[in-house]
N, C-alpha and C positions, 0 to 999 in steps of 0.2 A: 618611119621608124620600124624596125625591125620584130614582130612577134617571140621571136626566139631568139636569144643570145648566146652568143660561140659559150660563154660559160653554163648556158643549159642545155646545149647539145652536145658538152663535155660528161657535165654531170648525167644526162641520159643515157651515152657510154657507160661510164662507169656504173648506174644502176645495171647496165644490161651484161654488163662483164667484157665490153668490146671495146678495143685498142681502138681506135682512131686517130686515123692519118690527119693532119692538117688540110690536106685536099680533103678528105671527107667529112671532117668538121664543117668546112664552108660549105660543099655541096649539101649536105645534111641541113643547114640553117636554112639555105636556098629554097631547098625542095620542101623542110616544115613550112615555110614562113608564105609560100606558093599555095598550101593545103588551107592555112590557117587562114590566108585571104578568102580563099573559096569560099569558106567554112563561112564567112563574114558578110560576105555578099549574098549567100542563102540566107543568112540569117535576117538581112537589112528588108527583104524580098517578102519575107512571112509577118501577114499581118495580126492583128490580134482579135481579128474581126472571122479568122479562117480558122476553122477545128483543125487539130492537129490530125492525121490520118495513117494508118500503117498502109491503107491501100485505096486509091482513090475510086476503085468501082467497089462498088457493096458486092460484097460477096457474102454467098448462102452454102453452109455443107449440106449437101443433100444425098442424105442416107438412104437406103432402103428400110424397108418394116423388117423389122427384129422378130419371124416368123419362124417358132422351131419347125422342125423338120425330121422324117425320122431318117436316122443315119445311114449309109449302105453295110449288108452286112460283112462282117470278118472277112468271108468267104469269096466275095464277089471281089474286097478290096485284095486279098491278096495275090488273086486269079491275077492281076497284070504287074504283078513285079516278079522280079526277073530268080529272086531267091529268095527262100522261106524255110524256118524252121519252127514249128513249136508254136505256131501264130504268129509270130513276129517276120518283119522283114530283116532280110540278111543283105550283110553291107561288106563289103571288103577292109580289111584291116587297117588305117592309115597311121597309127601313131606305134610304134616302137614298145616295147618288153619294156622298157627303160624307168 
């Protein structure tokens, strides 16, 4: 028995605002009713005895120490860019008067 019926593959068209062909009505039903098996067979597979997992190895973020620092000065950072005015870096223009 079919998951999806030609008149829910119709109505999902029409929720989505797309014309559908007759050929694609069927293939549409084909191709849900193929995913929704799948979807069936993982589901038959998982037992209740298994934690559910978003990743099966444990995983750890591992940060560095949150050590301040003191910062380099004005001077040294602006010694390697390419143009400066006023302390600030200078950039080329990209966006229009407009």
């Amino acid at each position: 028995m079919p998951t999806f019926t030609r008149e829910e593959i119709i109505h999902l068209g029409d929720l989505a605002r797309i014309a559908l062909t007759d050929e694609e009505i069927t293939r549409m039903q084909s191709e849900l009713n193929v995913i929704a098996d799948a979807i069936d067979s993982v589901q038959e597979a998982a037992t209740a005895d298994v934690e559910p997992t978003a990743n099966p190895v444990p995983l750890e973020a591992y940060l560095r120490p949150d050590v301040p620092v003191t910062p380099l000065p004005q001077s040294e950072v602006l010694a390697a860019a390419p143009a400066t005015a006023d302390g600030m870096f200078v950039a080329p223009q990209i966006l229009g008067e407009e």
